[in-house]
N, C-alpha and C positions, 0 to 999 in steps of 0.2 A: 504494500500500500504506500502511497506518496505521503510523506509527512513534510510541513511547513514549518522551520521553526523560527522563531521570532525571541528577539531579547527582551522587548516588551510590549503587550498589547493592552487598550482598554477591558477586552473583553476577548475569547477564544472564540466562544460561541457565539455571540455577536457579529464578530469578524466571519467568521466560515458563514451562516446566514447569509450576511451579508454576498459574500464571493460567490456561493453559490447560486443566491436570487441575481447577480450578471452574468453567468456561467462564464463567469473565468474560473473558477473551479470546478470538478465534474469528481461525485463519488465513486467509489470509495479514495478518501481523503481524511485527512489527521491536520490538525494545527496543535502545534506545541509552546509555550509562553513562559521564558523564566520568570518574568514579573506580569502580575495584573494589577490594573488601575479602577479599573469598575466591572468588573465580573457579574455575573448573575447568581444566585443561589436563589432558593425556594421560597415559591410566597411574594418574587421580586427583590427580595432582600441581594445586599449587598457580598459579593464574594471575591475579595480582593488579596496580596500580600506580596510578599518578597521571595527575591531567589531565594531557591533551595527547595521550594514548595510547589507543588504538583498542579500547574491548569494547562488543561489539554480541552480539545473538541473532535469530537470522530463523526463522520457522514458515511454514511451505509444506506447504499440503493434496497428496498423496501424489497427486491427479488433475491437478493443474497441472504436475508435474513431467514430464519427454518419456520416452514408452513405452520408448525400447532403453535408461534408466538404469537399471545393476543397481543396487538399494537397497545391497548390500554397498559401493560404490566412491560412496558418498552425499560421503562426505568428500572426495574428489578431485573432484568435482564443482564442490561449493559451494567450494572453494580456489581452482581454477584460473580459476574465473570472479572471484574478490579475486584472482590474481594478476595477471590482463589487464587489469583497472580499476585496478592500481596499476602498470602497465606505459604505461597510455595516460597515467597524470598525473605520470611519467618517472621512476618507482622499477623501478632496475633488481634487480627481486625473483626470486627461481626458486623453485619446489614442489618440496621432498626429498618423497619416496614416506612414506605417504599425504596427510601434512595439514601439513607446516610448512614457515612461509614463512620462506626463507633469505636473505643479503644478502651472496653469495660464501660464505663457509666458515661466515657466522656466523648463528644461531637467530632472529628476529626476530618471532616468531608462531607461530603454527597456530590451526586449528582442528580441533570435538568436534562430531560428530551423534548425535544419540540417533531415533529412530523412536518416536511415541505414536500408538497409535490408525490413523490415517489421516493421517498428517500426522509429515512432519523437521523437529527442530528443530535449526537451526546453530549453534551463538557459534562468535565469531572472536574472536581476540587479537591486538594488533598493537602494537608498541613502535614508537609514530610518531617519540616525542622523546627521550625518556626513558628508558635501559637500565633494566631490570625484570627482575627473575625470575634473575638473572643470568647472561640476553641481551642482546644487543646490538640496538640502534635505528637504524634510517633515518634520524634526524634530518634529517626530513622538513619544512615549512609547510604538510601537507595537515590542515585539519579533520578531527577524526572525524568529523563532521555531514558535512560536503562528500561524505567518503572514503563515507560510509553511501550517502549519497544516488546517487552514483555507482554503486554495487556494486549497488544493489537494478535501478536502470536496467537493468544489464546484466542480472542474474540474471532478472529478469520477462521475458527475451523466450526464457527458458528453450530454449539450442540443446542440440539433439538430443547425446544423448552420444558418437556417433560423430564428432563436429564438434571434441568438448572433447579426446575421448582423443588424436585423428592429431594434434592439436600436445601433448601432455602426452606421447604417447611418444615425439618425440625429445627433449623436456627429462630424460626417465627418467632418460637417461646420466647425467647431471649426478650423481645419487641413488646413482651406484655405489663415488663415494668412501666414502659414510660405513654406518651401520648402521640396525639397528631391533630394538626390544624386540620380541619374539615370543613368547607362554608365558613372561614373565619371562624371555628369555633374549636375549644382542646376540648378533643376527645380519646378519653382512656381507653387503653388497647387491650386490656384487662380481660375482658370478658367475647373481643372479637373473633371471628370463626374466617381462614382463611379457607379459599377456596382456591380450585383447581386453576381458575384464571389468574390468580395473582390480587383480586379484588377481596375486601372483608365484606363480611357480617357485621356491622356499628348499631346496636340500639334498633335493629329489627333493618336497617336499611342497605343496599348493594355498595358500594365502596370502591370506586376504582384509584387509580394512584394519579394517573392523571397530569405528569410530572415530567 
């Protein structure tokens, strides 16, 4: 896959967006970013910080992806595959339901998909050295360049989602200490019931991540 790397950008995923709605970029593409200045995270919130710290954007044409993934569970997808590549190079990392990467109790990431066209586009955030955002970091030695290169490895042999969800739903449990914004609103993950698509059970209602 083509990757873009950049010493600094506003945004990863703003930028690829961007390239790609003039198609001067064409998927499958990577942008890579030692420093961001105005990032995205969840909710619009801000997802910014310094070298050393992990913001990337990946675009994947919508026919490369494996036929039983529901578009809605895009972000569990593209997560838990950055969670197993940062599992293999001994970050003991876990996925809270839908997109952020935890280090025990504490926030250390996530990722945002948007769908254009025919084609997801992913940024990931990841506080490798450095507490950002005010999250907490891995304080890690893995290159962003390394960690990218690794990730995209994994992510291009694209396994089936039935493969990602049967080990993402026993980590689920883990997701039921804490909550999630829903309609603007915290809602305890406590008593929800995942399902086959990656969507909950909330308080009688379907749930999708949406993200």
């Amino acid at each position: 896959m083509e990757i873009h790397s950049f010493n600094s950008l506003p945004s990863t995923q703003k930028y690829l967006l961007e390239e790609l709605q003039k198609e001067t970029l064409s998927a499958p593409v990577a942008i890579i970013a030692m420093e961001q200045s105005s990032g995205i995270g969840s909710r619009d919130n801000a997802w910014q910080g310094g070298e050393g710290n992990f913001f990337a954007s990946v675009a994947i044409p919508l026919e490369d992806l494996p036929s039983d993934l529901p578009l809605s569970s895009a972000s569990i997808y593209f997560s838990f595959i950055m969670k197993k590549t940062l599992e293999e190079l001994g970050e003991n990392v876990w996925l809270k339901w839908p997109n952020d990467f935890y280090l025990g109790s504490e926030k250390v990431g996530g990722t945002i998909t948007k769908k254009m066209k025919n084609t997801v586009v992913c940024g990931i955030g990841i506080n490798l050295k450095k507490s950002q955002n005010g999250y907490s970091a891995l304080q890690c030695d893995i290159s962003p360049k390394y960690l990218l290169d690794k990730y995209l490895e994994r992510l291009c042999e694209f396994p089936e989602w039935k493969q990602i969800f049967s080990e993402y739903e026993i980590e689920f449990e883990l997701s039921r200490r804490f909550s999630v914004h829903i309609e603007n609103e915290r809602k305890s993950l406590a008593d929800a019931c995942l399902c086959g698509d990656g969507s909950l059970i909330l308080g009688g209602k379907k749930v999708y991540s949406l993200r």
